[in-house]
DOVEX-226209 format. One record per atom (N, C-alpha, C): x, y, z; residue in one letter. Coordinates in steps of 0.1 Angstrom, whole numbers, plus 2048, in hexadecimal, padded with zeros to 3 digits. Example, Ala and Ser with C-alpha at 12.3 -4.5 7.8 and 13.67 -1.06 7.14 Angstrom:
// DOVEX-226209
8847C784EA 87B7D384EA 8847DF84EA 8807EA847S 8897F5847S 88180084FS 
END
This chain:
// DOVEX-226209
8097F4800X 800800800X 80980C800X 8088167F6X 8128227F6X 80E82C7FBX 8188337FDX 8158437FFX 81E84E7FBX 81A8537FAX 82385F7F4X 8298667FEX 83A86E800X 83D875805X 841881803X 83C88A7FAX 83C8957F1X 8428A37FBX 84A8A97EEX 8508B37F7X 8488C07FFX 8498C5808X 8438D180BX 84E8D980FX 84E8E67FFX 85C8EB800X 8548F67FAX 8608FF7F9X 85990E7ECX 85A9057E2X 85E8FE7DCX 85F8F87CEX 85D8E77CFX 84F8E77CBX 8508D67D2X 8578C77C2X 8578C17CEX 8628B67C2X 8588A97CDX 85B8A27C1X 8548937C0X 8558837C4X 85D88B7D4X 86487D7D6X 8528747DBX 8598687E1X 84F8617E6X 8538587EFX 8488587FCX 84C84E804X 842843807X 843834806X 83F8287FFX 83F82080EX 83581A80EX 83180A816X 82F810825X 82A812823X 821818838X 81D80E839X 821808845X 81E7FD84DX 80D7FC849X 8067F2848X 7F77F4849X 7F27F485FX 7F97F4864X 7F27F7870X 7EE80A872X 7F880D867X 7FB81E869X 7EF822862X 7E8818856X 7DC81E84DX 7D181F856X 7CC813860X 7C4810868X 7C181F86AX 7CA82B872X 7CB837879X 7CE845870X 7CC83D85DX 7D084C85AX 7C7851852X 7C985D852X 7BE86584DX 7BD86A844X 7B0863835X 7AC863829X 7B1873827X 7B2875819X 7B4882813X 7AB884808X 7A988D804X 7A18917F6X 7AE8927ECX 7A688A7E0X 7AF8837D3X 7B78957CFX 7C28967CDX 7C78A47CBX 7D08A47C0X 7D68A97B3X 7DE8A57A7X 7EA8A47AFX 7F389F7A7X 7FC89E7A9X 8088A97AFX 8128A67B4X 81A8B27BBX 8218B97A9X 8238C77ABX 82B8CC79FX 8338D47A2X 83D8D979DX 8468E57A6X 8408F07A0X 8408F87AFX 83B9047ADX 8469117B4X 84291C7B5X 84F9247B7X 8489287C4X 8589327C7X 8589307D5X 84793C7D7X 8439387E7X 83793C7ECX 83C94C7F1X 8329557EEX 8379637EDX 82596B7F5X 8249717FCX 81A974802X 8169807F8X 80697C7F9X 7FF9827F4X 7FC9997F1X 80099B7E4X 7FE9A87E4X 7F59B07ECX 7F49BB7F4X 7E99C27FDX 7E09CC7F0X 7D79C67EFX 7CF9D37E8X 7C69DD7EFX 7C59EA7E9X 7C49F27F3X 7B29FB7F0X 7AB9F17EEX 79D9FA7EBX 798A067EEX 790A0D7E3X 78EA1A7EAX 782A1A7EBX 780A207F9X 773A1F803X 770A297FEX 762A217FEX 751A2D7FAX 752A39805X 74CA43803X 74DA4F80BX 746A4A81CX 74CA4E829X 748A47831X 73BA4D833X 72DA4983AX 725A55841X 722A5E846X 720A65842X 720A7584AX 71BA75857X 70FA6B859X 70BA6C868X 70EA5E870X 711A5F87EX 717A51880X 70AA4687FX 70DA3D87BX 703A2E87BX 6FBA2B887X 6EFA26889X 6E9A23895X 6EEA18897X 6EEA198A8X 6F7A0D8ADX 6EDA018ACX 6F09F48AAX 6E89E88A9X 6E29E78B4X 6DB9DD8B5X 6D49D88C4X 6D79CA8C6X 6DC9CA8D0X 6E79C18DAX 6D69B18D4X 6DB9A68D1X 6D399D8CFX 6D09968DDX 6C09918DEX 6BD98F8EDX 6C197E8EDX 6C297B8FAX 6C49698FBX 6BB95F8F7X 6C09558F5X 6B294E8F0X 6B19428F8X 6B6940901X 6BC93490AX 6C592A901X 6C091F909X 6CD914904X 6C790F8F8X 6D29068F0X 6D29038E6X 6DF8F78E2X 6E08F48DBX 6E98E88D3X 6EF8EE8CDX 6FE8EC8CDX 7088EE8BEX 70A8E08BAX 7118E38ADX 7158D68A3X 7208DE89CX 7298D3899X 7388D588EX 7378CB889X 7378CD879X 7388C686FX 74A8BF86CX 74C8B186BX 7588AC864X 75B8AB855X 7688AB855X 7668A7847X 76789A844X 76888F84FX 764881848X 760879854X 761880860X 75887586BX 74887B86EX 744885868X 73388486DX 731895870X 72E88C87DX 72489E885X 72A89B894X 72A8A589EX 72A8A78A8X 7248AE8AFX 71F8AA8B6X 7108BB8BDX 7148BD8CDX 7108C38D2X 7178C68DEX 7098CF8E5X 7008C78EEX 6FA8CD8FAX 6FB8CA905X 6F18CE90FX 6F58CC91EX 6F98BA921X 6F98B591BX 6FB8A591DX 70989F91BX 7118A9915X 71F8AD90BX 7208A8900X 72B8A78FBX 72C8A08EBX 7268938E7X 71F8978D7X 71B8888D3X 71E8868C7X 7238798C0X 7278788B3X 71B8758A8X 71A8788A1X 710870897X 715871887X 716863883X 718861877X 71585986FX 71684F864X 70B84D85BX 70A83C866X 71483886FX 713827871X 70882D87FX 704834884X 700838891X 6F3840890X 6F0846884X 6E5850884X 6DF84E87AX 6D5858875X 6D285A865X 6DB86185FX 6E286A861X 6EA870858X 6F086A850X 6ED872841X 6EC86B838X 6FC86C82EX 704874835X 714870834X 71D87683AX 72B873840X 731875846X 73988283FX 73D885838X 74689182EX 73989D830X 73D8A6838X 7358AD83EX 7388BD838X 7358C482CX 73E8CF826X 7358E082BX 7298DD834X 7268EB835X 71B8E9841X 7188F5849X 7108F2854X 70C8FF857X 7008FC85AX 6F890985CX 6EB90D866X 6E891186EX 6DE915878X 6D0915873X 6C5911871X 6BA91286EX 6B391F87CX 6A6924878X 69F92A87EX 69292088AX 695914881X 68691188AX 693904893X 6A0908898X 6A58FF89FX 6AB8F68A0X 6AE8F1891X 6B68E9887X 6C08EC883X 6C78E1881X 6D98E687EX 6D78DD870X 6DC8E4865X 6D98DA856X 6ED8D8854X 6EA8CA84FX 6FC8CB848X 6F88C583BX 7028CB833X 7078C8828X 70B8C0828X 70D8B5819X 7138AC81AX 7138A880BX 71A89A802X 71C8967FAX 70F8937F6X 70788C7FAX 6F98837F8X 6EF88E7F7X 6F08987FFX 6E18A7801X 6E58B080EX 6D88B0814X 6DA8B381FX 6D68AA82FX 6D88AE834X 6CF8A9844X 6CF8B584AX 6C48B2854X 6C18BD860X 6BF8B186DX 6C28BB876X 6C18B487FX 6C28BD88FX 6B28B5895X 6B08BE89FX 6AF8B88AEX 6BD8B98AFX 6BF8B28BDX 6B98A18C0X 6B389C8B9X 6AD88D8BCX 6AA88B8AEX 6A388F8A5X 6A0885896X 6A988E88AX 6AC887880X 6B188C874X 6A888886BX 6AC894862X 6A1892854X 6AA896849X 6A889183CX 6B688F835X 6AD897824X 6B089E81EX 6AF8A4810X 6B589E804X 6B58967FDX 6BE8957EFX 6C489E7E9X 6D289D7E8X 6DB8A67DDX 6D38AD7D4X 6D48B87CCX 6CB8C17C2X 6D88C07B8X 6D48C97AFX 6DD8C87A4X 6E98CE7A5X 6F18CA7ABX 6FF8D37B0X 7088C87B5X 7138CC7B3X 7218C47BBX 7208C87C5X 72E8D07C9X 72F8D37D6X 72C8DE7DDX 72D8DC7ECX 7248E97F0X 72D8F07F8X 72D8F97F3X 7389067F8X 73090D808X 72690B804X 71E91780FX 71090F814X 70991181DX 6FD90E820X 6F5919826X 6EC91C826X 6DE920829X 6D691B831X 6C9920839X 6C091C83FX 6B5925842X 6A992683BX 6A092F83FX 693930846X 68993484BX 67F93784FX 676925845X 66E91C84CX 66C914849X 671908844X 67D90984AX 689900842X 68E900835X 68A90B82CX 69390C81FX 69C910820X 6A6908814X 6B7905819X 6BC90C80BX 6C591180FX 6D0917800X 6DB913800X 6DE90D7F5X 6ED90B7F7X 6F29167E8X 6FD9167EEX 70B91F7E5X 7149137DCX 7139117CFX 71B9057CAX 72390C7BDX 72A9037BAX 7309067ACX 72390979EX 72290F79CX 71D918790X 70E91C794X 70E91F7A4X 7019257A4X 6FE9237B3X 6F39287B5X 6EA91E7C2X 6DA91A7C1X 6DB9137C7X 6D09067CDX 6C890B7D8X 6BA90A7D4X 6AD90B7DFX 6A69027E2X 6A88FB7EDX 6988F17F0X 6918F57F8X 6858F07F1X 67A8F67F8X 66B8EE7FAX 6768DF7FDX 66A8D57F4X 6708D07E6X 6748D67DDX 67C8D07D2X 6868D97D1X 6918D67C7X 69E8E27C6X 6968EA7BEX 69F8F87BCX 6A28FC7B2X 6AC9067ADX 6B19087A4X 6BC9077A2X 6C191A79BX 6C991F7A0X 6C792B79AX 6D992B795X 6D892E789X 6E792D77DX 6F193B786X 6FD93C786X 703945786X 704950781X 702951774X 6FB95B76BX 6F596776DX 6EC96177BX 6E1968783X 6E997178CX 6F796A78EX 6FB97179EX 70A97B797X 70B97D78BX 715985789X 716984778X 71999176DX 71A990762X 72699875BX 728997751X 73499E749X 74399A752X 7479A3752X 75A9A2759X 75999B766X 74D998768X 74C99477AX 74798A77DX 74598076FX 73E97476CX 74496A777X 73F96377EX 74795677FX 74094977EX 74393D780X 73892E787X 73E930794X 748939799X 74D9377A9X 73D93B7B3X 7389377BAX 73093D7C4X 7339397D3X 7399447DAX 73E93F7E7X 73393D7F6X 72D9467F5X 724944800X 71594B7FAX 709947805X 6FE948808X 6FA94F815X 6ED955813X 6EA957824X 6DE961820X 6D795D828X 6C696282CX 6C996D833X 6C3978834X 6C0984839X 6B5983844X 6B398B850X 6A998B857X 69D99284BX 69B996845X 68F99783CX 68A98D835X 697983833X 690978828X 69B97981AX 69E981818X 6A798480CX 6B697A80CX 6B1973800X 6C1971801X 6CF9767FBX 6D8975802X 6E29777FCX 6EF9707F6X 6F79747E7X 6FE9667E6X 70A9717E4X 71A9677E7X 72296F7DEX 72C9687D7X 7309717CDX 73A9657C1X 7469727BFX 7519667B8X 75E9727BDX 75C9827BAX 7579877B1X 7539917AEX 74799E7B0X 73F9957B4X 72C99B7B5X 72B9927C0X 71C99A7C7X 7189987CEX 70B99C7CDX 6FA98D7CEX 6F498E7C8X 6E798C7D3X 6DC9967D1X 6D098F7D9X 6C398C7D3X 6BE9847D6X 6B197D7D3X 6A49807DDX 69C9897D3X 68F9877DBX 6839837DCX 6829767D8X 67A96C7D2X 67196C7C3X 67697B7C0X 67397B7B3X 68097F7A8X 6889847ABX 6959887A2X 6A798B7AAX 6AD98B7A1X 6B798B7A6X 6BE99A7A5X 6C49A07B1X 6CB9AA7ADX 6DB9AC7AEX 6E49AF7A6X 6ED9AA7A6X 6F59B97A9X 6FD9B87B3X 7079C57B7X 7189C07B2X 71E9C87ACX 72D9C77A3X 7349CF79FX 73C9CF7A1X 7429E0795X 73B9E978EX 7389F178EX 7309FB788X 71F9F978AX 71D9F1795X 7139EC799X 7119E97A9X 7129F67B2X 70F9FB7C0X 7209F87C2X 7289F17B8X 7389F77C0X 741A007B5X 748A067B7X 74CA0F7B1X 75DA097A9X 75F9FD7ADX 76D9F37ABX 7689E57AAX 7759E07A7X 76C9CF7A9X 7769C87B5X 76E9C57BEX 7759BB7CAX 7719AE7C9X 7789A57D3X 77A9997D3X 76E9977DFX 7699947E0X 75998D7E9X 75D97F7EDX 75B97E7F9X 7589717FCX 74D96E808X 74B971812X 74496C81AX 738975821X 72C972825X 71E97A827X 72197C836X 71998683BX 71198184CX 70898D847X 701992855X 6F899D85BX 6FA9A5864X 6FB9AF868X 6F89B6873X 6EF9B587BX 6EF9B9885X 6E09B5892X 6D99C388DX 6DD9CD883X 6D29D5878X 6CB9CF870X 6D29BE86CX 6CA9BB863X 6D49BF857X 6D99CA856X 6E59CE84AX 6F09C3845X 6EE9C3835X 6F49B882FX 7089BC832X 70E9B1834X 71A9B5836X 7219A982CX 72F9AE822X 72E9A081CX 7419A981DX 74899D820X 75799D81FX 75C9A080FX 7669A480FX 76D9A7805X 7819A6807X 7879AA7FBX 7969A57FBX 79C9B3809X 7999BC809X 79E9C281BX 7959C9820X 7879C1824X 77E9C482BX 76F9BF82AX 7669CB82EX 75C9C682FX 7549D4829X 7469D081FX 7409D281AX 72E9D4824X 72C9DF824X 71D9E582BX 7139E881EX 7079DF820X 6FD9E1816X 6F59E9823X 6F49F481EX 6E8A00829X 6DCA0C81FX 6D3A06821X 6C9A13818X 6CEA1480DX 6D0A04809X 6CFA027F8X 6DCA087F3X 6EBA067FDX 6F6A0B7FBX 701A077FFX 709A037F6X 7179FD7FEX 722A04804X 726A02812X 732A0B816X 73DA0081BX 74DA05812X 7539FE816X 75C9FE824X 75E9F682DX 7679F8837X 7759EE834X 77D9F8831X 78C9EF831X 7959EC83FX 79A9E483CX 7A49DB849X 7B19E7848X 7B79E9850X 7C69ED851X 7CD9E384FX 7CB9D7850X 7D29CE849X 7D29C883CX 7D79BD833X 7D49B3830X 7CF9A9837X 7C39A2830X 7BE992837X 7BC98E82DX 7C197E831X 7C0977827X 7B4971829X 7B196681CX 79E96881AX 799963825X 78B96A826X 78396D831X 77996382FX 77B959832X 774946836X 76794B83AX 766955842X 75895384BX 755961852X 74A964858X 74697185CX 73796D862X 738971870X 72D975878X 72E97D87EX 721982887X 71F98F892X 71B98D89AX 72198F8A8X 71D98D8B2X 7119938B5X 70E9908C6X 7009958CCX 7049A28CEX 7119A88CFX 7129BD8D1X 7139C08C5X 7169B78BFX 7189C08ADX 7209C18ACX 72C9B88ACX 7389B68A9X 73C9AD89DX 7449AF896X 7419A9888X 75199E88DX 753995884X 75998E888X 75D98187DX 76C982876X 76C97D869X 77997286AX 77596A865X 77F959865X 78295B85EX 79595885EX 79D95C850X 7A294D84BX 7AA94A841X 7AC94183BX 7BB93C842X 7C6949845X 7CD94484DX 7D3951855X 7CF958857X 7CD966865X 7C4966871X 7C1956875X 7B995987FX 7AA95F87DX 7A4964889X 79996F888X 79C97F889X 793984880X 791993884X 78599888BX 7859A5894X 77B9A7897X 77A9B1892X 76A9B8892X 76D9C388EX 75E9CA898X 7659D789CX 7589DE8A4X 7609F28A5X 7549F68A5X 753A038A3X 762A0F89CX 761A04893X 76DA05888X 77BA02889X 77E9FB894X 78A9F5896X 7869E9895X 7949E388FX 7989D588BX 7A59CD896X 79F9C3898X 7A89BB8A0X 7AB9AE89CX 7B49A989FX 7B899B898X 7BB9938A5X 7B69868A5X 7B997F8B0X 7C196F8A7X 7CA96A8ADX 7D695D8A6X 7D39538B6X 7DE9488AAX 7DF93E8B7X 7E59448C2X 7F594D8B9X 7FF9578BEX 7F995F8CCX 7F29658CCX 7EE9728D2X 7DD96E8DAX 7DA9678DAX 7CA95E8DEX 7CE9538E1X 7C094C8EAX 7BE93D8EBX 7B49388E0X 7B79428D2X 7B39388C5X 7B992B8C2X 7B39208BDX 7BB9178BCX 7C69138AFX 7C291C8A6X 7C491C897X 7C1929891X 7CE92A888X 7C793A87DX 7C3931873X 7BF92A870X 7BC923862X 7AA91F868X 79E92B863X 795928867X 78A92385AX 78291B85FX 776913856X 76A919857X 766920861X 75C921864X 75792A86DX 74B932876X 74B93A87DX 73B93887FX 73893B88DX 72A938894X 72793F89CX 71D94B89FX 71994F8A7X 70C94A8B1X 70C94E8BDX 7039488C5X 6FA9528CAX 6ED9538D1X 6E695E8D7X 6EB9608E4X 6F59568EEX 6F595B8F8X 7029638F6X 70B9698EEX 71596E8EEX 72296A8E7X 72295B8E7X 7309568E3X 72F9548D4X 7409548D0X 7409518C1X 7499438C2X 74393A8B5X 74692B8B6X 75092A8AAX 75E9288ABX 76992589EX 76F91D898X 76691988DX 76C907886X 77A908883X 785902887X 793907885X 7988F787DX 7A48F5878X 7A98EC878X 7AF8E7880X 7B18EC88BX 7B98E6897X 7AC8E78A0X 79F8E58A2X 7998E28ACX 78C8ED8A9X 7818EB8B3X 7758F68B5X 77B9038C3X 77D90D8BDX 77E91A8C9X 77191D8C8X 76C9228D7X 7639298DBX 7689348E6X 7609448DCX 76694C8E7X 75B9558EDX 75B9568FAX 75395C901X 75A96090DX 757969911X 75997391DX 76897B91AX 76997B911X 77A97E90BX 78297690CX 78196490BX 78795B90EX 78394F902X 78F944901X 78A93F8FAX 78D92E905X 7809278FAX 784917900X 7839138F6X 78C9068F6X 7908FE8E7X 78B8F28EBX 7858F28E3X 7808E18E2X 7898D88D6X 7908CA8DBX 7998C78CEX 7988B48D2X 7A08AF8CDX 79E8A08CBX 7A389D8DBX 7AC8A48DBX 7B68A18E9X 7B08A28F7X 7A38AB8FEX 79E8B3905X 78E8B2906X 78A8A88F8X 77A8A88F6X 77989D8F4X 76A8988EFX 7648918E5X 7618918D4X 76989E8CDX 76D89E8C4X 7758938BAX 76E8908B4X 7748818A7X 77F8888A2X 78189589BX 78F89E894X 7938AB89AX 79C8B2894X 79B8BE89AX 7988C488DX 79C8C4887X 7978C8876X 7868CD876X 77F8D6878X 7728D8879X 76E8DD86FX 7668D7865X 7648E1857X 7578EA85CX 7508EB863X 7448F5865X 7428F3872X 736902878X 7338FE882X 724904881X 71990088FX 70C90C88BX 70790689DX 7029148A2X 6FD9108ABX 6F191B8AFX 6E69128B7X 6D89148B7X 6D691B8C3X 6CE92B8C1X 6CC92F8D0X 6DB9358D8X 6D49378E8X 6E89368EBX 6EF92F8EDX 6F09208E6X 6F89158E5X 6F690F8F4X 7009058F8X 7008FD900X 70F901905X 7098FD917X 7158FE91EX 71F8F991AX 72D8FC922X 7388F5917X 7428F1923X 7418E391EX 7468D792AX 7548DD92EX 7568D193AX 7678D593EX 76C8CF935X 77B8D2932X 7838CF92AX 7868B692EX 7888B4926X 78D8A592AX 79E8A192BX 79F89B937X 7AD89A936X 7AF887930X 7B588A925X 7BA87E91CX 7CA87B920X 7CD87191DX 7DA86D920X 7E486B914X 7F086E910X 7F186F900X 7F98638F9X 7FC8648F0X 8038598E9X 80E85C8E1X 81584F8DBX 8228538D7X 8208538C6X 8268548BFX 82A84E8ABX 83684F8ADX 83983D8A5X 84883C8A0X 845838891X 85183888DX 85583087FX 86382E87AX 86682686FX 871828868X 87482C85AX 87E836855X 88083B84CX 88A832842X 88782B839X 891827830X 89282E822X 8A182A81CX 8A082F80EX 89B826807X 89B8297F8X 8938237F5X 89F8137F2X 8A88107F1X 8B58047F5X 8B77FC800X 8AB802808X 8AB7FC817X 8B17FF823X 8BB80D81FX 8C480F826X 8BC81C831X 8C281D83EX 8B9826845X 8B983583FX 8B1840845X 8B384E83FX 8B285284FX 8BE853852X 8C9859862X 8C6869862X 8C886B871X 8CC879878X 8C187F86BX 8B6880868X 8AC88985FX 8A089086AX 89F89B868X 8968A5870X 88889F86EX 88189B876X 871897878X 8658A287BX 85D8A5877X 8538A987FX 8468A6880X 8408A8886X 82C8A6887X 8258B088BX 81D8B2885X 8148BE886X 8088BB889X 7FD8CB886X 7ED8C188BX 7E58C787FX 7EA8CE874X 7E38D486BX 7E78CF858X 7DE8C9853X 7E68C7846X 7EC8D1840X 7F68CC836X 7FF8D4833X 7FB8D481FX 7FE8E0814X 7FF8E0808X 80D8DD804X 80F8E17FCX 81B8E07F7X 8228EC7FBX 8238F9802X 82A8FF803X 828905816X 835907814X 82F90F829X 83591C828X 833920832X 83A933833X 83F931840X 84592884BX 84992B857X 858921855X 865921861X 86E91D85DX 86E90C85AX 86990885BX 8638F885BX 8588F8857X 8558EE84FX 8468E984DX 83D8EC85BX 8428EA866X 8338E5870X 8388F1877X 8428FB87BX 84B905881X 83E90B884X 83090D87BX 82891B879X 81891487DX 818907882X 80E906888X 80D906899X 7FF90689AX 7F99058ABX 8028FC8B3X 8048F08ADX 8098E18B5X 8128DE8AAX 8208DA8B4X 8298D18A7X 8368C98ACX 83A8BE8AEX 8428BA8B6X 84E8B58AAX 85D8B98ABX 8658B48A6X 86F8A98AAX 8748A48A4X 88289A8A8X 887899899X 89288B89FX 89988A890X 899877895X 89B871886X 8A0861884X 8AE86188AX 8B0854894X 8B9850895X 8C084A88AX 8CA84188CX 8D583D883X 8C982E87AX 8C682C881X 8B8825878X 8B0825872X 8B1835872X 8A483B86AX 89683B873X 89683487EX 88B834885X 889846891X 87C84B893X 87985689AX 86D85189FX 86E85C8AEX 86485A8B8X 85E8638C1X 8538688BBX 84A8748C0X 84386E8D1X 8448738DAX 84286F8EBX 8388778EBX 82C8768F6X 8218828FBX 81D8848EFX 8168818E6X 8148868DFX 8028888DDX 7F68928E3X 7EE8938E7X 7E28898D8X 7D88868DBX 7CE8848CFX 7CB88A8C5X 7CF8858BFX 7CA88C8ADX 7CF8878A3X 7D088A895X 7D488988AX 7DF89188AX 7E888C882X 7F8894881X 7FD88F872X 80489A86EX 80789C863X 816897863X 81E89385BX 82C89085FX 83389384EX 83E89A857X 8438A084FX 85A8A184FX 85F89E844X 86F89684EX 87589F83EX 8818A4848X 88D8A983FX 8938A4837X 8948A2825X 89B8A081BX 8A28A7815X 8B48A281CX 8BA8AF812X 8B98BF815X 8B68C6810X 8B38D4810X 8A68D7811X 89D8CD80DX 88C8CF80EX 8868C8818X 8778C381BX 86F8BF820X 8658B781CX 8648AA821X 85D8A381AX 84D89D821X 84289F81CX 83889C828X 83488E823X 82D88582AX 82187482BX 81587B824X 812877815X 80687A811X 80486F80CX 7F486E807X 7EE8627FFX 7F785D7F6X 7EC8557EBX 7F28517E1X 7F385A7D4X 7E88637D4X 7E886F7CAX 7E887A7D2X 7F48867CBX 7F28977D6X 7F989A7DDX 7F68A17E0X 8048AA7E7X 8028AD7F8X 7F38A97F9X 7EB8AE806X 7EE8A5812X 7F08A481DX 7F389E829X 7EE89282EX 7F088782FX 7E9875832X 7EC879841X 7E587C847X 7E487F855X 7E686F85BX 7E986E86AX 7ED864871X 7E286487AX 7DB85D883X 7DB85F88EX 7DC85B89CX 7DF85F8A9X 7E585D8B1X 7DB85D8BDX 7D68558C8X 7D084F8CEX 7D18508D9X 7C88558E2X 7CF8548F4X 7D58488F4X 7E1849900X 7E883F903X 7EC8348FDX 7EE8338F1X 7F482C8E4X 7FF8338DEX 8038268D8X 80C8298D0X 80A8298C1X 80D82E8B7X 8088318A8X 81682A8A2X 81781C899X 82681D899X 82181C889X 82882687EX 824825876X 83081F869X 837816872X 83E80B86AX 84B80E85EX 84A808856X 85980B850X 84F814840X 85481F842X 856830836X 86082982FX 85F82781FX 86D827816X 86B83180CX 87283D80CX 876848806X 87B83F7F3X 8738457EAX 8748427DCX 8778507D7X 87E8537CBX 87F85A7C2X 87285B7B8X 
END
C-alpha cells in the first residue's frame, strides 16, 4: 500500500515515500483526490490593495439594539468525514450515518434554521436536525456546496458552483447569470444568507446579488460600487443592514446604499462573518485569525496573541446569549466574557479537530469542563529507497494539514501545536506526550522538506494518535 512523501518546499519536487505499515492505515486520515505535486515558485505574500471608500456619513449611524436572550439551546460542528457533533446540557454527542439517520458523513456547510433546527450539508442533500429526529432532503441539481442557508419555514439555499439552489418542497435552481454580468461574470458563487426581512442575499467574486421572490438585483462595478472588489462572505447587523466582506474590508448596504469600510490592514480572505448580540461584527480569515470590528476600529485576535486555537478559520457562529462559536482547523474556540475555551480531540468528545462549520440555536448550551486525556506516542522508520537507513534527519508533527508551500521556518515552525525530533542512526524517530489528534508528518530532505501524503497530491495523509497508545507507523521507504 503506497504513499507518497511529496516535498513541502517554496519549489515542490516529487519525491515519494512508499509501504506504511498497514497498522499506521487503520489511524490515517483519508484525503481528497488532489493533482499531482508540480514545481511551483517560491511563495511571496499577497499584494495589499487599497480601495477607495465611498464618502463616509455625514451624520453618525444609529447604534444597533443589543439582541435579547433566547435561553438555551444546542450547538452542532459539522466534519469533514466523521459526521456531526452537537453539544447540549447533557454534553457531546456523535451522530453519523452507522448511528443516526444522517444521511452522510462529509459534512461541507452548516447552518441555523429559525424554527430550531441545525441543517447540514452534505454529498447526498441535506439533513436537519432537531435535537432528537433528523429529516433528510435529496441533492438538487448542484455539486458542491460552498454555503448554506435556512429560512423562515424551513426553506434552505444553498451557494454552489454555477448558481444557487432553493427548496422549498422541490429545488430550484437559479443560473449564475442571475447573480453577476459582463466583466463580473462568474460560475464562482461563494455564499448565501437570508436577511431579517426575507431577502436573500448571494455573493460571487465580483457582485453581490439579492432576491426578492420575484427578481434578482445585481450590485457591481458601475452598479451601487464605484470599482470592482473581490466579495466573499454575507452577515447582518442587529439593523438588519446587509454587510458583505470584501478584498480590505467590509461593505454596508444602508437606504439602498453601499458604504465602504476599509481595514488598516491587509486580511487575507475572509471565510466567514457574523454579529454579535452588541453589534459587533466579527470576521474568520483564511489564515489571520479573527477580526473584530466595532465603532470603527479593527482588532485582530491569533493563536499568538489570544486563547484562539488556530488562525486558519472555517467557520463562524453567533449565539443570542453573547458568545461567538469558531470552526478552526485545530479545534472549536468559543469566546465569551473576553475569553476563549477550546474544545479539541485532546480535552473533549470531539472525533477531529479539523471543524468545517459550525451553527448554534438560541443561547447555545453550557459549555462542559475541559476533559483530561492521557496522551500517546508515534514512532517509525525511515529507509531509502536500497534499504539503507535515512540517519540524523530533522522530523516533525504538526496538527494542521499542510499544501505544498509554508511561510514559517519549518514546515510545522507556524502552527498552534508541533513537536520536533530527528531519526537515529536507524532511521527510526519517536514523538513522547503526544496529546489526541491527527498529525501531519513532515522530515528533512537535503535542503528541502518532505511531508506523508496519499497516493495522489500533494495534501497531508494525516496519522492518528490515541490516548495512551502508541501509533507505530512502521517502515517509510523514501523513492525518487
Amino acid at each position: 500500500m503506497n504513499k507518497n512523501l511529496s516535498r513541502v518546499f517554496l519549489a515542490v519536487s516529487l519525491l515519494v515515500l512508499a509501504s506504511l505499515a498497514c497498522q499506521a492505515i487503520s489511524g490515517s486520515r483519508p484525503t481528497a483526490t488532489e493533482p499531482a505535486a508540480t514545481e511551483l515558485p517560491p511563495a511571496t505574500e499577497p499584494a495589499t490593495l487599497e480601495p477607495t471608500a465611498l464618502p463616509e456619513p455625514t451624520q453618525p449611524p444609529p447604534q444597533p439594539p443589543e439582541v435579547s436572550s433566547q435561553g438555551p439551546g444546542m450547538a452542532c460542528v459539522g466534519t469533514r468525514d466523521q459526521g456531526v457533533a452537537c453539544l447540549d446540557e447533557n454534553g457531546w454527542k456523535l451522530y453519523n450515518k452507522s448511528n443516526s439517520q444522517l444521511a452522510n458523513d462529509f459534512i461541507s456547510a452548516v447552518a441555523a434554521c429559525p424554527d430550531g433546527r441545525i441543517a447540514f450539508a452534505h454529498f447526498n442533500g441535506i439533513s436537519l436536525f432537531d435535537g432528537k429526529e433528523w429529516s433528510s432532503y435529496a441533492r438538487g441539481d448542484y455539486s458542491t456546496v460552498n454555503a448554506l442557508a435556512c429560512g423562515e419555514g424551513g426553506v434552505l439555499w444553498v451557494a454552489h458552483f454555477q448558481g444557487v439552489s432553493r427548496y422549498d418542497g422541490q429545488w430550484t435552481r437559479f443560473g449564475a447569470d442571475l447573480l453577476a454580468t459582463g466583466d463580473a461574470a462568474s460560475e464562482l458563487v461563494y455564499d448565501v444568507a437570508i436577511a431579517p426581512n426575507g431577502t436573500v442575499w448571494v455573493t460571487t467574486p465580483n457582485s453581490v446579488a439579492s432576491f426578492d421572490e420575484n427578481d434578482w438585483t445585481i450590485y457591481q462595478e458601475g452598479q451601487g460600487f464605484d470599482q470592482k472588489f473581490f466579495f466573499k462572505s454575507l452577515a447582518f447587523d442587529n439593523l438588519g443592514n446587509t454587510l458583505v466582506s470584501h478584498g480590505n474590508g467590509i461593505a454596508v448596504f444602508e437606504d439602498g446604499k453601499w458604504t465602504i469600510r476599509n481595514s488598516p490592514d491587509f486580511i487575507s480572505s475572509m471565510e466567514d462573518m457574523v454579529v454579535d448580540t452588541r453589534g459587533r461584527i466579527w470576521l474568520g480569515t483564511l489564515i489571520d485569525g479573527v477580526y473584530t470590528v466595532e465603532n470603527g476600529a479593527w482588532n485582530n485576535q491569533t493563536f499568538t496573541n489570544s486563547g484562539l486555537s488556530s488562525d486558519n478559520i472555517n467557520a463562524l457562529a453567533a449565539d443570542t446569549g453573547g458568545r461567538i462559536w469558531v470552526a478552526t482547523e485545530y479545534g472549536l474556540s468559543v469566546f465569551a466574557e473576553d475569553a476563549w475555551t477550546v474544545f479539541r480531540m485532546d480535552n473533549s468528545d470531539l472525533p477531529v479537530n479539523d471543524i468545517r462549520g459550525v451553527a448554534v440555536v438560541a443561547d447555545g448550551p453550557s459549555l462542559p469542563a475541559a476533559l483530561e486525556k492521557s496522551t500517546g506516542s508515534l514512532t517509525g522508520q525511515v529507509k531509502n529507497a536500497d534499504g539503507s537507513p535515512v540517519a540524523n534527519s530533522d522530523v516533525e508533527i504538526c496538527v494542521q494539514i499542510l499544501g505544498s508551500q509554508f511561510f514559517g521556518a519549518t514546515p510545522c515552525s507556524d502552527q498552534p501545536f508541533f513537536l520536533t525530533g530527528k531519526t537515529d542512526s536507524e532511521g527510526k524517530f519517536t514523538f513522547e506526550n503526544v496529546p489526541t489528534g491527527y498529525y501531519t508528518l513532515v522530515m528533512k530532505v537535503g535542503d528541502g522538506w518532505a511531508q506523508l501524503t496519499g497516493d495522489i497530491g500533494s495534501i497531508s495523509e494525516q496519522v492518528l494518535v490515541k490516548p495512551g497508545e502508541t501509533t507505530d507507523v512502521g517502515d517509510i521507504t523514501m523513492k525518487e
